[in-house]
C-alpha positions, 0 to 999 in steps of 0.5 A, a space after each residue: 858772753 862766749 868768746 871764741 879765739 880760733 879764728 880757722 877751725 871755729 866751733 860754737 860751744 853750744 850751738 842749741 841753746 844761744 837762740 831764745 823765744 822773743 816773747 819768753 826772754 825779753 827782758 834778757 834780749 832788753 838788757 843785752 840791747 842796752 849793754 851792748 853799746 858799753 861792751 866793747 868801748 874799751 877795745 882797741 881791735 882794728 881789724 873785722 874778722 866777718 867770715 868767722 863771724 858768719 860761720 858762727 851764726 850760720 852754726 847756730 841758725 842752720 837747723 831753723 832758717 830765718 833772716 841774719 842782720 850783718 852789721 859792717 864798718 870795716 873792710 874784713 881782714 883776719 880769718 876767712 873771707 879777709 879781703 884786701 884794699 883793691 881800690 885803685 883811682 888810676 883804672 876809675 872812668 876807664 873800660 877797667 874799672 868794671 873789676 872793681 865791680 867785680 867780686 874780688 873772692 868767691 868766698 862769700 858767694 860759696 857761703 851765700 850758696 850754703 846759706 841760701 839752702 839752709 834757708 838764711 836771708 841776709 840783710 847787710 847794713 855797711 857803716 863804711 868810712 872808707 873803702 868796704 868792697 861793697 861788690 865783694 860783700 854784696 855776694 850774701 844779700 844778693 844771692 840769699 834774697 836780702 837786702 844791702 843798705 850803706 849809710 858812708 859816713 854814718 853820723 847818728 843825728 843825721 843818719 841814725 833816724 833814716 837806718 832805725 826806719 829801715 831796721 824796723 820796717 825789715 825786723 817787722 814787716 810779713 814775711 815769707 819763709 822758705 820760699 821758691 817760685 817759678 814763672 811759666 809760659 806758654 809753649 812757643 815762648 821761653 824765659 831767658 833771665 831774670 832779675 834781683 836777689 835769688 838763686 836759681 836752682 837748675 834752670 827756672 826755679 828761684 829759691 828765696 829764703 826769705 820773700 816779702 812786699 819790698 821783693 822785686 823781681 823782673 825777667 825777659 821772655 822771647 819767642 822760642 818758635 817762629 808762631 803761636 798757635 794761641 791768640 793769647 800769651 799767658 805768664 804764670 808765676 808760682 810762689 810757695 812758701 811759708 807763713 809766719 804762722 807755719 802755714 804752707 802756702 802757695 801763691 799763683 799769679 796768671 796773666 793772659 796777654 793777646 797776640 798780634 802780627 802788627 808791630 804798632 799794635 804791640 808797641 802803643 801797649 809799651 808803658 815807657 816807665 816799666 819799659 825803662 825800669 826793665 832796660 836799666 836792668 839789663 844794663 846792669 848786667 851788661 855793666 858787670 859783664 862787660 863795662 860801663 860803656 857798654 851799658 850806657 850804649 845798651 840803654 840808648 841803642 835800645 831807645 833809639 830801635 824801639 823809637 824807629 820802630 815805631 815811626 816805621 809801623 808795620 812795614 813787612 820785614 823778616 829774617 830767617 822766618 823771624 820778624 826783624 826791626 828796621 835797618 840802620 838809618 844808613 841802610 834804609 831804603 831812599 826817603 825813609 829816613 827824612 819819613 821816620 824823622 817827620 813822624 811824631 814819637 807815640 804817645 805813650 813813649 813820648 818820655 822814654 828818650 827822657 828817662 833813657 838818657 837819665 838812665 845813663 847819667 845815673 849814679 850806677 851808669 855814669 862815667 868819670 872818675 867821680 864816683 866811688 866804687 862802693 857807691 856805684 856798686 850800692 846804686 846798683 844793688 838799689 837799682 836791680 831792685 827796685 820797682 817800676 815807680 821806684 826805678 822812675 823816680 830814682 833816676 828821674 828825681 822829683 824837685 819841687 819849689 818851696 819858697 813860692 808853693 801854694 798855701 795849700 801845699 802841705 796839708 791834707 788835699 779836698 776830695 777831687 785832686 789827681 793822685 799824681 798831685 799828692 803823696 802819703 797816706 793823707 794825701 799831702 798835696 805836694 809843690 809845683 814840680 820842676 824839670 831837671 836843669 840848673 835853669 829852674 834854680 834860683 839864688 832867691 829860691 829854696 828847692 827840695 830834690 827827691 830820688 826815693 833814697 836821698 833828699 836834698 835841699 837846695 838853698 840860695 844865696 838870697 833866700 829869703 831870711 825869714 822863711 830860712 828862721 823858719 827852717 834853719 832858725 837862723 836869718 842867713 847860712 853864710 858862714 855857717 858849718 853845714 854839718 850842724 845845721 839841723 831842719 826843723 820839723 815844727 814850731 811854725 806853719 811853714 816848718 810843718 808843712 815842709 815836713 809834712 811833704 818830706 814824711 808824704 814822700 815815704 810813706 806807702 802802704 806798708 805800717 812801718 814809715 820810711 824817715 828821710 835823710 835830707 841833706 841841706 846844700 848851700 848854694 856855692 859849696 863845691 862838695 855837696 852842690 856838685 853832687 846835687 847837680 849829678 841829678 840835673 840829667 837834662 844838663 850836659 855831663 862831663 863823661 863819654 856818653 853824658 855830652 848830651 842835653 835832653 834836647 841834643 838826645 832827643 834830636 839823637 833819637 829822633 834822627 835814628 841816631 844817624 848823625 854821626 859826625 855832628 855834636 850833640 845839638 848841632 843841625 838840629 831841625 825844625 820842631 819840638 821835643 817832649 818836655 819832662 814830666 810836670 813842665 809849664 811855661 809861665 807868662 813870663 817868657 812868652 816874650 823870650 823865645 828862641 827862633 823857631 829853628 832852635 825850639 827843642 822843648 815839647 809841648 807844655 801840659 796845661 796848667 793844673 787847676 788851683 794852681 796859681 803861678 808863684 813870682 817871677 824868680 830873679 835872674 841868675 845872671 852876672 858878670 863873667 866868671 873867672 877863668 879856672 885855675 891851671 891847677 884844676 887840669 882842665 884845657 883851655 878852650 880850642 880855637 875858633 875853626 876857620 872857613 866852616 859853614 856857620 851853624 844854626 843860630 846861637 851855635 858855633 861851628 861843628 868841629 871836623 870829623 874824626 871818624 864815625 863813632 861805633 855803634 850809636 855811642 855819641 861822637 867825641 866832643 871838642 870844645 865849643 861854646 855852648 847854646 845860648 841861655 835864652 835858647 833853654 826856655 819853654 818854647 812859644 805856645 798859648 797858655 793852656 795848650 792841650 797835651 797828651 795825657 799819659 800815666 805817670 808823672 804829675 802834672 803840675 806848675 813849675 817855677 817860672 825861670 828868670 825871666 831877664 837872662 842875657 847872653 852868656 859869659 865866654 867860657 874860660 874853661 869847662 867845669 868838672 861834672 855838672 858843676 858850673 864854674 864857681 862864682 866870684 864873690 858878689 857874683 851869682 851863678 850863671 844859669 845853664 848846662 856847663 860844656 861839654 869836655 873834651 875827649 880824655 878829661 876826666 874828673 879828679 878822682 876822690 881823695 884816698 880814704 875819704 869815701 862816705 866823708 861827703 854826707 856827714 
């Protein structure tokens, strides 16, 4: 072993000699490995001098190239690249925070710079346990094509399967060395940016270090003169690189997509999917330029305009020669706003509102003061790079009912079923899928929630203790120490299928199989249910521009976004939304709906063949529950408005107004009471109604909800994020969206130094 002390003006001893061939030394590179973990148990250092470190390895790796793997626990201090603590809890949930998003030194994009022409990819795994400034360190992967994993709180029985995955499947899987790629296209069109890890060299050609299936790249092209002389548009991209062999290749990919001058045209070929994943691109963009704010307003600005042109066709509209898109709602010409709101979304953008507004209650969107910067930064990282199913199913998590699957559910599936009902390279038939509401849980119930990188599962208070000794080994989780308690894999047949679908839901199509992480929530732990309630996005959100329910939102959009001076919810009309993918009404409640003017769900799917409906779920209902202690800095409730026009049924009155909101960011929300619980059902319609068909989601049973809820409890107080108020003892949860918050409450800011604490 060489040791080196000189921190600033680093040399390497032998700079030629430390690399060694695989297959020639592996007996050498073995016994290193196993050694490696005794080496430094004696050391007392508690500082990280990562800069020298780099410049170490860059030394001995120029004249060849290939991947680096960065192993980090600590925030660097000593020698170059030394970074200071600038986490600060008073700027978190403000227009401020973006700096903490922000490098804070340009030291490691100067580095990534020299590494990228040296032909050095950097994958970063992070191990933090407190603050790391992921936003600074994310400079290396980002811009020499790596990739960036964190694991916070690393613990090796939980954490340490998912990370070996990860660490093979990037030391194993075919690569692409020294690559650049280009895209082209057609003259009279220009490329305007794009998106992932890379660095551009001049103007349009991306230079990628290293390049391989997990690779994702996205851009925006637009119109660089007023016609097209051609009926086709073509896109070409270019990739030449080198193959692990030392062959020099190139890869060419050539897309020729028709012209037209009609907009409905255009906007019937949308795909709501990849046009969601393209939109959260660019709003992270905007987020690191600008705010959070701002993206969040991007993301629904964007929905809003691509569903009124859809309703408005192909009326003739141009400006400066340029086809320009319907004006605001308040500019409209007479009767043309009560038009576009009578008009039906098109099919294929049926769930664009749905994945928009889970775009932006997202980790990497979200507001408050709930999240740490580190984590944002990493969902941020994830998000940019990510494909268009990946991009779905992260912000638009799966959650599937296991207490009452089928006997099927787990196994291998007979010929004849969808894809969209099976999952891995066995085609494990998956569970019936549920919507994203605190609605679909139950304390009897046990759920598994899916979003591509973290699984949780969720377990009620009366779940049923046979089916917990098959999971848990253990008849009850009261009392229990959640961070023993260990998910069985085998050993019965119900452990075995729950695996099954766990493993189903990594696999793809490459040889190296991704292990899941799945953290076990108990119903009533504060700490983790309130992150897994993060994921419930069709509830309202205690943030400015997360007030919104699904069904709020899509009143929102509907109307063009022209109720400016109404809550979320507030003189809804008459009809119904889409419901999120996999809904279906039970029997149950055909005899519960709400009156026709506060119907808000769309139309059900039918009901999936072989699919028979599980039991009717108990109702979550109770007594009230208490009122929240002063000290959780939450107001009280303001007092009823006199003298107000009642408002729709089950609603209270709309507060006054304060002044239109700018742009179409949804008004401030004072406090109200919330809509009735009954009102969140599936709304009348005969069993089997036909749906549209689209690409996507699957369509399958849900759980049917509770099917005897009564009125709500009166609210004390709001509760912090998506956590309802916590139940009294004996006491089950109330089911429901929790209200929104007013103006200016923000969640308490994480205690300093415990980032990464919350997934041991």
């Amino acid at each position: 072993m060489l040791v080196v002390a000189d921190l600033v003006e680093l040399f390497v001893p032998t700079p030629d000699d430390l690399l060694v061939n695989l297959q020639e030394s592996r007996e050498v590179i073995d016994m290193f490995l196993e050694n490696l973990p005794t080496m430094f148990e004696g050391s007392t250092a508690s500082s990280s001098c990562l800069g020298p470190a780099l410049k170490a390895a860059f030394t001995v790796t120029k004249h060849i190239g290939g991947k680096m793997s960065v192993f980090q626990s600590l925030l660097p201090q000593l020698g170059d690249g030394a970074l200071g603590v600038r986490e600060n809890h008073q700027i978190m949930g403000t227009v401020d925070e973006v700096k903490l998003l922000r490098p804070s030194d340009a030291w490691y994009k100067d580095t990534a710079v020299e590494f990228s022409r040296s032909q050095i990819s950097v994958d970063m795994y992070l191990f933090p346990r407190s603050y790391i400034d992921v936003a600074t360190l994310g400079d290396l992967p980002k811009l020499t094509a790596g990739t960036l994993r964190t694991y916070p709180g690393f613990n090796y029985d939980t954490d340490g399967p998912r990370f070996e995955s990860e660490l093979v499947r990037s030391l194993t899987q075919h690569t692409a060395f020294e690559s650049v790629m280009r895209i082209r296209c057609t003259r009279g069109m220009k490329i305007t940016n794009f998106y992932g890890n890379f660095f551009i060299r001049g103007s349009d050609l991306l230079a990628l270090p290293n390049c391989n299936s997990d690779s994702v790249f996205a851009f925006d092209f637009a119109h660089d003169e007023h016609n097209l002389s051609s009926s086709f548009m073509t896109i070409q991209s270019a990739l030449l690189y080198t193959s692990s062999e030392g062959e020099r290749r190139i890869r060419v990919i050539t897309q020729a997509i028709p012209v037209t001058s009609l907009a409905s045209e255009v906007i019937n070929t949308v795909d709501a999917e990849a046009m969601s994943a393209l939109l959260a691109k660019q709003a992270l963009d905007v987020a690191t330029k600008t705010n959070l704010d701002n993206a969040r307003g991007k993301l629904q600005q964007a929905c809003i305009d691509l569903i009124r042109a859809s309703k408005e066709g192909d009326k003739p509209r141009r400006v400066s020669g340029y086809a320009a898109p319907p004006p605001m709602g308040g500019h409209q010409q007479q009767g043309g706003e009560a038009d576009g709101d009578s008009k039906a979304i098109p099919e294929n953008l049926t769930l664009l509102p749905l994945y928009t507004l889970a775009t932006m209650k997202n980790v990497a969107f979200r507001g408050g003061t709930d999240v740490h910067p580190d984590e944002r930064v990493h969902a941020m990282h994830r998000l940019n790079n990510m494909d268009v199913t990946a991009s779905k199913h992260f912000v638009y998590p799966r959650m599937f009912s296991l207490h009452n699957m089928s006997p099927n559910a787990g196994l291998p599936s007979s010929n004849g079923v969808s894809d969209d009902e099976v999952a891995g390279k066995n085609r494990i038939l998956l569970p019936s899928v549920l919507d994203l509401t605190i609605d679909r849980l139950a304390s009897n119930g046990i759920f598994l929630l899916d979003n591509g990188l973290d699984m949780f599962l969720w377990v009620g208070r009366s779940s049923d203790p046979a089916i917990l000794n098959s999971l848990f080994g253990t008849n009850s989780l009261e009392g229990v120490d959640m961070s023993r308690v260990i998910l069985q894999t085998s050993g019965n047949d119900f452990a075995s299928r729950v695996n099954a679908i766990v493993c189903a839901l990594r696999e793809d199509d490459a040889p190296e199989t991704l292990v899941a992480k799945v953290t076990v929530v108990r119903e009533g732990d504060h700490g983790l249910e309130s992150r897994f309630f993060w994921f419930l996005v069709e509830d309202r959100a205690s943030f400015n521009g997360g007030t919104y329910s699904y069904e709020d939102f899509m009143d929102f959009v509907n109307s063009g976004g022209s109720q400016q001076g109404m809550p979320p919810g507030a003189g809804r009309a008459p009809g119904r939304t889409p419901g999120p993918p996999g809904q279906q009404m039970p029997p149950q409640m055909q005899n519960q709906m709400p009156p026709p003017q506060m119907q808000s769900r769309g139309p059900a799917p039918p009901q999936m063949p072989n699919q028979p409906p599980g039991p009717p779920m108990p109702s979550r209902g109770g007594p009230p529950p208490p009122q929240m202690p002063p000290s959780m800095g939450h107001q009280q409730p303001p007092p009823q408005m006199q003298n107000q026009p009642p408002g729709p049924p089950g609603r209270g009155p709309p507060p006054p107004m304060q002044g239109p909101p700018s742009g179409n960011m949804p008004p401030p929300q004072q406090q109200r009471p919330g809509p009735p619980m009954q009102n969140r059902g599936p709304p009348p319609m005969p069993m089997g109604a036909p749906s549209p068909s689209r690409p996507g989601p699957p369509q399958m049973n849900p759980n049917p909800p509770p099917s005897n809820r009564g009125p709500p409890p009166p609210m004390q107080g709001p509760p912090s994020g998506n956590m309802p108020p916590p139940p009294m003892q004996g006491q089950v949860r109330q089911p429901g969206p929790p209200p929104p918050m007013n103006r200016g409450q923000q969640m308490p800011p994480p205690p300093p130094g415990q980032y990464g604490q919350y997934r041991r």
